[in-house]
N, C-alpha and C positions, 0 to 999 in steps of 0.2 A: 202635383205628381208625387211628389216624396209622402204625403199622408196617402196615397193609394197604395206604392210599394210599402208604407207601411202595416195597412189594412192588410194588405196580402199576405206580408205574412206572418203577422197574426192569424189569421185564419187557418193560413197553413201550419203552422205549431199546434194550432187548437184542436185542428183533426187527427194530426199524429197525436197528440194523448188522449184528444176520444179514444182511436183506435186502439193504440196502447193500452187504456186501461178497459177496455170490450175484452180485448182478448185474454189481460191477464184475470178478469172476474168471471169469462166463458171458462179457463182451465183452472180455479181455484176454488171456485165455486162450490162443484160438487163434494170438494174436498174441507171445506171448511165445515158444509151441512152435513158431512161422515161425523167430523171431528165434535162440532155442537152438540150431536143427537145418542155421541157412542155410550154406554153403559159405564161402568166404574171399572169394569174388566177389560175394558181398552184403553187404560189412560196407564201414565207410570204411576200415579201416588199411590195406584192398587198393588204395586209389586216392587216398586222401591224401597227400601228397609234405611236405605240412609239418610234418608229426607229427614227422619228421625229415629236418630241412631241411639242415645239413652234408653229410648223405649225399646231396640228391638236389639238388646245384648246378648241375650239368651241366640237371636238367632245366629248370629255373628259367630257365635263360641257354637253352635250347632256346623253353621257353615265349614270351621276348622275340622270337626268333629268329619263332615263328611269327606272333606280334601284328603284326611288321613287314610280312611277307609279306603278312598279312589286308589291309594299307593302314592300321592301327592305328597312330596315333604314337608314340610310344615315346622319352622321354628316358630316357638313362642320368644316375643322381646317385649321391651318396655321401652319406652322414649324417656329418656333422661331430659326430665324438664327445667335441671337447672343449665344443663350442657347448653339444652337449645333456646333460652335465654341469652347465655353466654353468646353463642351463635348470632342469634340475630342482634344481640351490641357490635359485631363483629361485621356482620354484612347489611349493614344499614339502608346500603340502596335499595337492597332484597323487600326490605322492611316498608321503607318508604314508597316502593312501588302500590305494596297492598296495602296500605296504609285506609284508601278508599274503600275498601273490598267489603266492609260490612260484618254480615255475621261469619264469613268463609276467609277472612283477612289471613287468620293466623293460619287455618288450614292451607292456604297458598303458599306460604311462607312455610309450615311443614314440610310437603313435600318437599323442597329444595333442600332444607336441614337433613331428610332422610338419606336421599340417594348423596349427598357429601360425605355425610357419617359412611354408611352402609355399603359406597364403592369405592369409599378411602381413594378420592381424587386429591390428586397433589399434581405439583411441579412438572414430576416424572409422564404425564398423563398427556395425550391428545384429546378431547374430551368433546361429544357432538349433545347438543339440547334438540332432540329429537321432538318435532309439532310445536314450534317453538314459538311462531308467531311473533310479539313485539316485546317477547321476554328480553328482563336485562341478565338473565343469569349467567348467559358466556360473555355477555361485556365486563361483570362483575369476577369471574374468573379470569379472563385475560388480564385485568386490573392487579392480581394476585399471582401474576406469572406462572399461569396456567393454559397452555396451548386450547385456544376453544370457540367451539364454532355452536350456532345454531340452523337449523334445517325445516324448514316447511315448504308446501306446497305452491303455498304464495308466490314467495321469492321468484326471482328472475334465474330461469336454469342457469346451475351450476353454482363455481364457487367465486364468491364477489364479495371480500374482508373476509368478516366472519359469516358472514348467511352463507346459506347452499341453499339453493333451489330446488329441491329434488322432490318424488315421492318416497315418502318415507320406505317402503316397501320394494324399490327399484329406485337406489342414489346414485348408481351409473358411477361413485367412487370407486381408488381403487381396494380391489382388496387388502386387509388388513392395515385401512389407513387411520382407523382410531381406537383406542386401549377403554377408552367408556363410549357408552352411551344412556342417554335415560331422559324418559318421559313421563311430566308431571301436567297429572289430569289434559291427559293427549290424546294416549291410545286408545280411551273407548270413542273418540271421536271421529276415528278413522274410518272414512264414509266406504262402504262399500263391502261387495261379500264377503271377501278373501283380502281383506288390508290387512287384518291381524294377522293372520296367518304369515303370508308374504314379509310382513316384518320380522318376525321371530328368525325364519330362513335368513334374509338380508342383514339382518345383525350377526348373525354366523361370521358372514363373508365379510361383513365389514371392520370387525374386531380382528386386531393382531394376536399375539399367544397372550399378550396378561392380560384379553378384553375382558370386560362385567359390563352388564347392562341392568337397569331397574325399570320397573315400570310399576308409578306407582298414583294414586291408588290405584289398585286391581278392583275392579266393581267386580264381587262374587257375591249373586246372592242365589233367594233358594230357586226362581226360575230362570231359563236363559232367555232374555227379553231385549228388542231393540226401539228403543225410544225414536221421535220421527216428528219432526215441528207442521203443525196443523198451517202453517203461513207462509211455507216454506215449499214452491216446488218438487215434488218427490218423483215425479215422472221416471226421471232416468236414475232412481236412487235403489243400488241395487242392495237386495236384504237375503241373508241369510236362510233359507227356507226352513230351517230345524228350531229358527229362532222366533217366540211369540213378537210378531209385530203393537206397539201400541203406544200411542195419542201424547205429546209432552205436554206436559198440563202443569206446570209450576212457570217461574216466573222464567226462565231460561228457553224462553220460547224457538227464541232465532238460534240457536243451536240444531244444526238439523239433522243430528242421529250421536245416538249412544246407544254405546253395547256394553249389557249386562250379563257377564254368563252365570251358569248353574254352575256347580263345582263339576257335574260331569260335564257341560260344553267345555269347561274352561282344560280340563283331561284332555276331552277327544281332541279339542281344536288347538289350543298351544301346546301345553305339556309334552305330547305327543310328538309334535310338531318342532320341537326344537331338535337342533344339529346334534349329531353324534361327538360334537367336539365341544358339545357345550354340558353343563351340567346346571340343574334350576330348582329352586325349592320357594318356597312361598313365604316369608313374614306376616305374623301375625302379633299385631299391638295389641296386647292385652290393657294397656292401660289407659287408654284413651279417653273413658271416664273422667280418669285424675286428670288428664292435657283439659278437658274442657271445663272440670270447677278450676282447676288453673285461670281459665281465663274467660269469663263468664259471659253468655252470650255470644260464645264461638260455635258452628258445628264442624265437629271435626268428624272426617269418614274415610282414615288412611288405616283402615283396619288391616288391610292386606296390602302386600307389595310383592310384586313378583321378583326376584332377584336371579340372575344365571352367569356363567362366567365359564372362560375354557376348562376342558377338563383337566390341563395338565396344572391348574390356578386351585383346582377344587380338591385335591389332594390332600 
């Protein structure tokens, strides 16, 4: 009797992942034979410029060229590469986390050194790691007696330690409960039409009078395009309609969307779009080249960073 209830169910597990995977290769299907069959004009390597960035400097320096025109601010800097050396002997765990990361290790680890320099957090500071995932960066900060939390979607609503649970875009904190915020290689990941938008407004509200926020890098390139994993349900994945939809074709597959804007999307839809209490100007690393024969077989793509902060701070 007991090898029949075992028969059973077996059988019965076998037909729920027959059915299971009927269904999931009845809805992915037509999607996969989209993705196989599309031209070079639906994929990202066609429109991407950071994939390889050496090669396309000219566009980069064109890209600034047009943010300025738009009335977009635009400082030019340089990363001080002995500082962020310095830096990462400093925050070692930072280090050690990317340690695995490959050819984008040190780029990881940039980002973090940027928005530390560039929103001069310290002590004084409440500090939120916006799309933050299984970062240790606000563990790494509170370590250094720095009040600091991290925030993604994941998490279990609300606040529980340091994680917050929230959508980035609607954190249901209250207002003016923290003086930074910033997001490294986050915001373009922000599924949906109107995320970015919705965040530039809610960082408003969530920044007290000395708040900054960074968001970095800022993907600008020369078209506004949103990348979209061929393996990945998109059914209820909503897009942009002003934005060219197309195909992610490098190894980042399971990632299931990224937004790259034009320097006018990036105008009409953020720029525009931030608070009248805030003030925003764009960084531009000119020297990035030198960060990567620095460190050989890196790609580094932190050309742009968004920077904004209250106005009564930007004075």
């Amino acid at each position: 009797m007991f090898s029949s209830v075992k028969r059973s169910v077996r059988t019965r597990i076998a037909n729920i992942v027959r059915e299971e995977v009927r269904k999931t290769l009845s809805e992915m299907l037509p999607q996969l034979l989209e993705f196989h069959g599309s031209p070079d004009s639906e994929r990202q390597s066609y429109y991407d410029h950071t994939k390889n960035p050496l090669q396309n400097l000219d566009t980069f320096a064109s890209i600034k060229e047009e943010l300025l025109n738009l009335g977009v601010p635009v400082q030019e800097a340089e990363v001080d590469i002995s500082d962020f050396e310095r830096w990462l002997e400093t925050f070692t765990e930072i280090r050690k986390h990317y340690a695995f990361g490959g050819h984008v290790a040190v780029e990881k680890c940039l980002q973090h050194y940027l928005v530390f320099r560039y929103l001069r957090i310290s002590a004084d500071d409440v500090y939120i790691d916006v799309g933050a995932q299984g970062s240790p960066w606000a563990a790494a900060l509170n370590r250094r007696g720095i009040r600091s939390y991290r925030l993604d979607l994941s998490y279990r609503g609300g606040i529980h330690g340091l994680d917050i649970g929230a959508d980035a875009g609607d954190t249901k904190l209250p207002e003016g409960f923290a003086s930074v915020l910033s997001a490294q290689d986050a915001f373009e990941n922000f599924v949906g039409e109107d995320t970015d938008v919705r965040f530039v407004r809610e960082a408003a509200r969530v920044l007290n009078q000395k708040g900054r926020y960074a968001i970095v890098p800022l993907y600008v390139d020369t078209t506004y395009f949103i990348t979209v994993s061929p393996y990945l349900d998109l059914r209820d994945v909503a897009i942009d309609h002003t934005a060219k939809r197309v195909w992610r074709d490098d190894k980042y597959q399971s990632v299931p969307f990224s937004r790259h804007y034009s320097p006018a999307a990036f105008k009409n839809r953020i720029f525009s779009n931030i608070s009248e209490t805030m003030a925003g100007k764009v960084f531009y690393f000119r020297n990035l080249p030198d960060v990567m024969r620095h460190f050989p077989g890196q790609r580094i793509v932190s050309f742009f960073m968004f920077y904004c902060q209250k106005t009564d701070q930007a004075r």
